[in-house]
N, C-alpha and C positions, 0 to 999 in steps of 0.2 A: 504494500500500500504506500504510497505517494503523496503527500498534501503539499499542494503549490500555496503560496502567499503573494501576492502583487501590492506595490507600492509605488508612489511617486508620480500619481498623474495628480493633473490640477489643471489652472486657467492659466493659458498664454497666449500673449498676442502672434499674430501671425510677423514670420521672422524669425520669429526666436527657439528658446533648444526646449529642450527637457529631458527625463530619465528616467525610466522606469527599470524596476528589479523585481524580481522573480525567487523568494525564497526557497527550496525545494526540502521536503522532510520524507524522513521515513529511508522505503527501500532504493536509495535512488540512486546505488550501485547498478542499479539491474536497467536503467533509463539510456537507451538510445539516443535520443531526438531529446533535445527542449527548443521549444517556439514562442512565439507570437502573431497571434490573431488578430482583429481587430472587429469588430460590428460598428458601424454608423445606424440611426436609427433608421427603419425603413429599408436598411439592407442586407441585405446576405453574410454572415461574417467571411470575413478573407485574411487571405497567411499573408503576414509580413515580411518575417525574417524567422531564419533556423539557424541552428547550431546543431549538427548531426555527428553519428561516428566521426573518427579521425578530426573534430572540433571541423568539421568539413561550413562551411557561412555559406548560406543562399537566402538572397534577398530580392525581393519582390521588385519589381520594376519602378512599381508605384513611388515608391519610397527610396530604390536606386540612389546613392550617391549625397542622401540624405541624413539616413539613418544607420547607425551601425549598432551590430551585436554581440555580445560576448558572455561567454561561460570561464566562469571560474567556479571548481568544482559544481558545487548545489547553489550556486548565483548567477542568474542569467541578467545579464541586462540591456536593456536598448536604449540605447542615445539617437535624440530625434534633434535633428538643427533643421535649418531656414523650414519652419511648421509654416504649411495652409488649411484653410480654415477645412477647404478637407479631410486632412487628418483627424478635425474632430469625431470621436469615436470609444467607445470601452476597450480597452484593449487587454486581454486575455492573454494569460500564461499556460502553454498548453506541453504537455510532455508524454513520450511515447515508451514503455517498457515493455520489454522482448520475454516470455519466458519461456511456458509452452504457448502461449499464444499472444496476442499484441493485448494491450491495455493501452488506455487513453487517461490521460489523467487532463483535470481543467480546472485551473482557478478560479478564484471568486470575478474577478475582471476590475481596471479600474480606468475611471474617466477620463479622457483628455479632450479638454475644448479649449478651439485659437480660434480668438476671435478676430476680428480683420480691424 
């Protein structure tokens, strides 16, 4: 068992950075993947950024060249510079463990809105 923690959204203007972290507890020797998702209200959630085997980074177009991610051990985190007001969104800490079969695990989620 797994429990994610998500911290450090809030309100920014558009422009600017923010941070978010990803607490990771429990078995999470056995986690392949940690991510980040995002939902905007009214849409579908979508992946942002991963940190996979071999600490392997894939990052979503959207946010390409923006945002960057990193794991250290059970701490994921994402740094978001020049934010638009479309990035406002919950954004979700999501992590993938392998045993006999895949498990999902998914945080509580936490808000970021930039306003313009």
């Amino acid at each position: 068992q797994v429990h994610l923690v998500e911290s450090g959204g809030g309100l920014v203007q558009a422009g600017g950075s923010l941070s978010l972290s990803c607490a990771a507890s429990g078995s999470t020797f056995r986690l392949i993947a940690m991510d980040w998702y995002r939902q905007a209200p009214r849409e579908e959630r979508e992946f942002v950024a991963r940190v996979g085997s071999g600490d392997t980074v894939t990052i979503a177009d959207s946010v390409k060249g923006r945002f960057t991610i990193s794991r250290n051990k059970d701490l994921l985190s994402l740094h978001m510079n020049s934010l638009k007001v479309e990035d406002t969104a919950v954004y979700y800490c999501h992590a993938t463990e392998v045993t006999t079969r895949i498990i999902d695990y998914w945080g509580q989620g936490t808000q970021v809105t930039v306003s313009s």
